[in-house]
Phi, psi and omega in degrees: 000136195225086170273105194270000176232149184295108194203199163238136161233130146261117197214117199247123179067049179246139168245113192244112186238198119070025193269163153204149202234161190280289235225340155219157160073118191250304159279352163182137162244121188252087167269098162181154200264091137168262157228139188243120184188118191255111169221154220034057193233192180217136186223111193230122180079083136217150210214123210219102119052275179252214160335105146089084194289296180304311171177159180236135211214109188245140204267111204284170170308320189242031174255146214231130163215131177219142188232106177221147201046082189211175183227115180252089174254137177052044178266160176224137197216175174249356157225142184068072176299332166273346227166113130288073173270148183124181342276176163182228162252165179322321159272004161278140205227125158245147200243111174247107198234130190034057193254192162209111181285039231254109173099347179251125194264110200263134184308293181300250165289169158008070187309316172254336150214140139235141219219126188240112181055024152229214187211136202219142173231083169286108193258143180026068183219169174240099195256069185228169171059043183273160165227147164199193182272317246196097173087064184305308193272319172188169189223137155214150183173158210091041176062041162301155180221123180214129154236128202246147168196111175099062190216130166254141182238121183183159184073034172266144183249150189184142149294327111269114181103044190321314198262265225257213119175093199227137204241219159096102176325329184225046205267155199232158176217107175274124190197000000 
């Protein structure tokens, strides 16, 4: 799935499985200045080359994306295996509120997010069982902004960083 326009999408009880993309979004890419939002859906099995096995969301200045109560399991990517965000401005925001982040493997980076130059507030989510060289639960770096709360993380593999792996002069991480 590929969103290219200034709008709203909303979308429910959506299942995006088995895609694969060469170089972003294997289940889905979201480029665009305006609110984006999947809830009680599954983005599963899908697998990408490049960026954002589960989806890729690059956050524009006025992009607004909320994933709430969803599941991103057993995407494979060579960065972000659940979740790629970035780069964009600062003031773009993705919100993941009660998901589950499970199971997915990144070559690289961020086995369950990786979050590059942008900015993520994850809340009441579950973050396990991920894998990467460099951050099994997320990665951020590049002037990232990330705040986690009430969210649990745990069983992520990493060579570095099993949970975290946060690198970058300005990157900020809240927990």
């Amino acid at each position: 799935m590929y969103v290219d326009q200034q709008a709203s999408v909303t979308m429910v009880f959506v299942v995006i499985r088995d895609s694969v993309a060469v170089i972003r979004g294997g289940g889905m890419y979201v480029n665009f200045p305006g609110r984006f939002e999947i809830r009680q859906s599954a983005v599963l099995n899908n697998s990408c080359a490049g960026n954002g096995g589960g989806a890729y969301v690059k956050a524009q200045t006025t992009t607004m994306v909320l994933f709430d109560r969803s599941v991103f399991s057993r995407n494979r990517a060579t960065i972000g295996a659940g979740m790629f965000l970035g780069p964009g401005g600062l003031s773009g925001v993705c919100n993941l509120a009660e998901c589950s982040i499970e199971s997915n493997s990144a070559v690289e980076d961020g086995g369950g997010l990786a979050i590059y130059a942008a900015m993520a507030i994850v809340e009441s989510s579950v973050v396990s069982f991920n894998d990467a060289s460099s951050g099994g639960a997320l990665v951020a770096d590049s002037s990232a902004t990330c705040s986690i709360g009430n969210t649990l993380v745990a069983s992520n593999r990493a060579s570095k960083g099993g949970a975290f792996y946060v690198s970058g002069t300005s990157t900020s991480l809240f927990i």
